[in-house]
C-alpha positions in Angstrom: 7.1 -17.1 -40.8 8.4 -18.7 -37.2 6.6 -16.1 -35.4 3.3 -16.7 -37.8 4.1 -20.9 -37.1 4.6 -20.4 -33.3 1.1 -18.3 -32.7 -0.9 -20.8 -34.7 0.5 -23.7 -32.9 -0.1 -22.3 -29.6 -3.7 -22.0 -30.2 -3.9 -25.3 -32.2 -2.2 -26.9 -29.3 -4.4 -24.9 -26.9 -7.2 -26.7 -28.4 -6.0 -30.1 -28.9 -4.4 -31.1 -25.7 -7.0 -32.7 -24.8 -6.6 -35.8 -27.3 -3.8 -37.8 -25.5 -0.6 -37.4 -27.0 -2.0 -37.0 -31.1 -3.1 -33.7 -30.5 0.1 -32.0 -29.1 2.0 -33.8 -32.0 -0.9 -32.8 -34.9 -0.2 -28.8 -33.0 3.3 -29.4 -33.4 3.3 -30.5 -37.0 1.0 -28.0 -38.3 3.8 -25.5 -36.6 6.8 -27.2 -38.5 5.3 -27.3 -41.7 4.4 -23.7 -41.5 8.2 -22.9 -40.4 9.9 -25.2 -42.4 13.0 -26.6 -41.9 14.1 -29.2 -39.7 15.8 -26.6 -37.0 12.8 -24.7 -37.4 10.3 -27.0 -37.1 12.1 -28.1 -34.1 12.0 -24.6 -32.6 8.5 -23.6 -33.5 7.1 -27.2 -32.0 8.6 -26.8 -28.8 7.4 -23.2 -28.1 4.2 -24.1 -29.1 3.8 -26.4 -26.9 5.4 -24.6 -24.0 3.3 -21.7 -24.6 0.3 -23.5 -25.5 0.2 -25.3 -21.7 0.9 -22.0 -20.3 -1.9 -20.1 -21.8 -4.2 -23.0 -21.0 -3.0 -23.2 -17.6 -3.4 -20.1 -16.9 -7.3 -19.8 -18.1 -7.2 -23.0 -15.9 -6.2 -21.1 -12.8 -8.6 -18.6 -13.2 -11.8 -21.0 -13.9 -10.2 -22.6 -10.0 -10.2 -19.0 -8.5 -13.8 -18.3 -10.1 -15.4 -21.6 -9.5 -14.6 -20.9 -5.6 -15.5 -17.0 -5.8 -18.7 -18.7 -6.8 -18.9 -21.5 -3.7 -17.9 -18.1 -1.7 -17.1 -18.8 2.0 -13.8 -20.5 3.3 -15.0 -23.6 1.5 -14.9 -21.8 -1.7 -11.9 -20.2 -0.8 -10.0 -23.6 -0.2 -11.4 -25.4 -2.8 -10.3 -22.7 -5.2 -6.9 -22.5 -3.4 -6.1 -25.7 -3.8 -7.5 -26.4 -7.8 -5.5 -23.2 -8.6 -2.6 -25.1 -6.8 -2.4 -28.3 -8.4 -3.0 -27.0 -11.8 -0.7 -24.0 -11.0 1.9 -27.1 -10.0 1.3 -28.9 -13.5 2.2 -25.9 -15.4 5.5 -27.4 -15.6 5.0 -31.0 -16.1 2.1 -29.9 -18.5 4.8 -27.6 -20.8 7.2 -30.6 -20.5 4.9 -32.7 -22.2 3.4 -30.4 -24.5 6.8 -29.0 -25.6 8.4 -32.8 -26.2 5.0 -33.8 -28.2 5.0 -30.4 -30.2 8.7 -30.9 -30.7 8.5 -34.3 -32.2 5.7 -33.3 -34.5 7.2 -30.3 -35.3 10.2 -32.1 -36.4 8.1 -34.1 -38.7 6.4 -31.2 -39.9 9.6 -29.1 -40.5 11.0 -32.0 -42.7 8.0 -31.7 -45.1 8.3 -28.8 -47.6 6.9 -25.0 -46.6 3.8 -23.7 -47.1 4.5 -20.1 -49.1 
């Protein structure tokens, strides 16, 4: 069930980190309540989150490295450079506050009773 609870909340919170702060916490809940458990939920909210900014990050990186395959040239070069390099930067800030917001909701979540 934790692995189950971790792989849906990466992809929920893939998708809704984009709503300022609800939407990491709505990820992270979803998680918990699928785990269970207030350790759990703690657990599975945090990884979530961490992996959730990853994966997006990532995809992220690629659309800078694309968009300046696409420009071509040493401008698109640079430009893609440097947007892979500042997102590539946030990855960490981005799984900080993704995994503290998916922890939080996943703590909530976990207190609420399983799904079976």
């Amino acid at each position: 069930m934790i692995i189950l609870a971790i792989i849906i909340g990466a992809i929920l919170m893939a998708f809704l980190e984009g709503i300022p702060i609800f939407g990491p916490l709505i990820a992270g809940f979803v998680a918990g309540i699928i785990a269970g458990g207030l350790i759990r939920g703690l657990l599975v909210g945090f990884l979530s989150g961490t992996i959730g900014a990853i994966l997006s990050a990532i995809f992220l990186t690629s659309a800078g490295g694309f968009l300046g395959s696409i420009l071509g040239g040493l401008p698109g070069s640079a430009l893609g450079g440097i947007i892979g390099a500042v997102i590539g930067g946030s990855i960490i800030l981005g799984a900080l506050y993704l995994g503290i917001l998916g922890l939080v909701g996943g703590l909530f979540g976990g207190l609420i009773r399983p799904i079976r």
